[in-house]
C-alpha positions in Angstrom: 120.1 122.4 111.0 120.3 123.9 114.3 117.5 123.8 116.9 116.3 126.5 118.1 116.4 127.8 121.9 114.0 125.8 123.9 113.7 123.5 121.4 113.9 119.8 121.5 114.1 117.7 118.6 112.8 113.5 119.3 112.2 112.0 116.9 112.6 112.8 113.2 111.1 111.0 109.3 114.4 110.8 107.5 112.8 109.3 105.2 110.3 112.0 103.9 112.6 113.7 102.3 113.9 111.1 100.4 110.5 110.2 99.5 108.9 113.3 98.4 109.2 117.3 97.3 108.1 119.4 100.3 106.2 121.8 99.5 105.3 123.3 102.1 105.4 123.1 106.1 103.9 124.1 109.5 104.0 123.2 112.6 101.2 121.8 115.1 100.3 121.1 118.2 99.7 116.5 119.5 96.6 116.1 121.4 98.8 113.2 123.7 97.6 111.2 126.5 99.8 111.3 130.0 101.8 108.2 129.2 102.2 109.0 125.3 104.2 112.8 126.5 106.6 110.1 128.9 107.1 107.7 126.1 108.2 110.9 123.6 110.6 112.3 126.3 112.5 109.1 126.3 112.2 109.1 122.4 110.3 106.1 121.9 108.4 107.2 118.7 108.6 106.1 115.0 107.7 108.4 112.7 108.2 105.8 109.7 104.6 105.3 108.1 102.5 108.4 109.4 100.2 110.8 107.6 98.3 113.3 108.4 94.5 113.8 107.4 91.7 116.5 107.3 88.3 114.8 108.6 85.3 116.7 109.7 87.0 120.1 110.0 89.9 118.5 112.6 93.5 117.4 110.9 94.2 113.8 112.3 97.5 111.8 112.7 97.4 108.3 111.9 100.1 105.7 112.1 102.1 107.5 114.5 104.1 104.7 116.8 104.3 105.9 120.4 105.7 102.7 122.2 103.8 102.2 125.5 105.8 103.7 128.9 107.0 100.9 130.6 105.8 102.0 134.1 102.1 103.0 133.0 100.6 99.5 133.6 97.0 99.8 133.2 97.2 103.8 132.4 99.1 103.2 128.8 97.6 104.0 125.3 97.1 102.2 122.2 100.5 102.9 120.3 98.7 103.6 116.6 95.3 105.6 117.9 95.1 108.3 115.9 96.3 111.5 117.4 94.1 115.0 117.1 96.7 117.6 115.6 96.2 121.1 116.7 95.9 124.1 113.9 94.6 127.4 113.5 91.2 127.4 111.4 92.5 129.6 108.9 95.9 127.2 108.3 93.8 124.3 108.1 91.4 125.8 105.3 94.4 126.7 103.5 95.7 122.6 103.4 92.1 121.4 102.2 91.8 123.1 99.4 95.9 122.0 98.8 95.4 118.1 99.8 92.7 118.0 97.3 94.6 118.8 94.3 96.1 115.3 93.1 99.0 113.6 94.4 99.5 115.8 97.6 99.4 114.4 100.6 100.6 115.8 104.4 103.4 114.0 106.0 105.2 114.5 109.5 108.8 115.5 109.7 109.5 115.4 113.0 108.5 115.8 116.7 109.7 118.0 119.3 109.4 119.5 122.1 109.3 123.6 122.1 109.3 125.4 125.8 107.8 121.7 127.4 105.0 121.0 124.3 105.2 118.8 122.5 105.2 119.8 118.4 104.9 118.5 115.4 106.4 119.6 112.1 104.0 118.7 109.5 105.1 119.0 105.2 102.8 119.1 102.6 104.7 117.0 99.9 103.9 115.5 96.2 105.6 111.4 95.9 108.9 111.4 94.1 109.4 109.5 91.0 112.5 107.0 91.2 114.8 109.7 88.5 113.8 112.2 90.8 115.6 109.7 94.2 118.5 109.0 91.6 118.9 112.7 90.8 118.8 113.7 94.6 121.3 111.0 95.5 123.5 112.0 92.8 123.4 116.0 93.6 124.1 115.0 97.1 127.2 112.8 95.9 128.4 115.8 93.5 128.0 118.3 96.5 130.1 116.0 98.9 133.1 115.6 96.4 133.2 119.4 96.0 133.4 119.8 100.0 136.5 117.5 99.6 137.8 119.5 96.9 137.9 122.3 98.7 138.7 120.9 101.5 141.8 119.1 100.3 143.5 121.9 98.5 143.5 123.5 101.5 
């Protein structure tokens, strides 16, 4: 997938779609502290575990890994504080009444930066079943052997 112009792409979940039907996505705005926006611009961030939450009328982000900027000495963050995400009132509405239904939950799929901001790309996704990994795998297997078909008889 290309990035767009302006766009910067740091770190991404790989996992998440492995691991669940998206839905639906958006992106968002990090509330980041001056050593957390260093530590994403070398890249030093792990998406792995992180989920996003509604509390209080404010979405949260929780289990995000920044690793700590090596030259911020006393100045450098806690690495797994939650992180405020920033949304439009009416978008956020729109996800309660979705995370509410059963099994949906709101997951990151990557950080970047757009035009110097950082950004998030949030996914509201239902858990995958393990039939529904094998049957992924397996239509990603079928779809590579055609490309070689193709490929080859030309």
């Amino acid at each position: 997938m290309p990035e767009a112009a302006g766009t910067k792409t740091v770190v991404k979940n790989r996992k998440a779609r492995h691991e669940y039907h998206i839905l639906d996505t958006w992106e968002a705005g990090i509330a980041l502290q001056g050593t957390e926006v260093k530590s994403l611009r070398q890249g030093r961030a792990n998406l792995q575990d992180s989920f996003a939450r509604i509390n209080g009328g404010e979405m949260w982000l929780y289990n995000l890994h920044i690793s700590p900027y090596e030259q911020g000495n006393r100045f450098n963050h806690d690495p797994l504080r939650p992180r405020k995400l920033l949304m439009h009132r009416n978008e956020l509405r729109k996800l309660v009444g979705q995370v509410e239904q059963k099994g949906l939950t709101i997951v990151p799929l990557d950080i970047h930066f757009s035009r110097g901001i950082a950004k998030i790309n949030l996914a509201l996704v239902r858990g995958k079943q393990l039939h529904d990994k094998r049957q992924t795998l397996k239509e990603r297997d079928d779809q590579r052997d055609m490309q070689r078909a193709i490929k080859g008889s030309s």
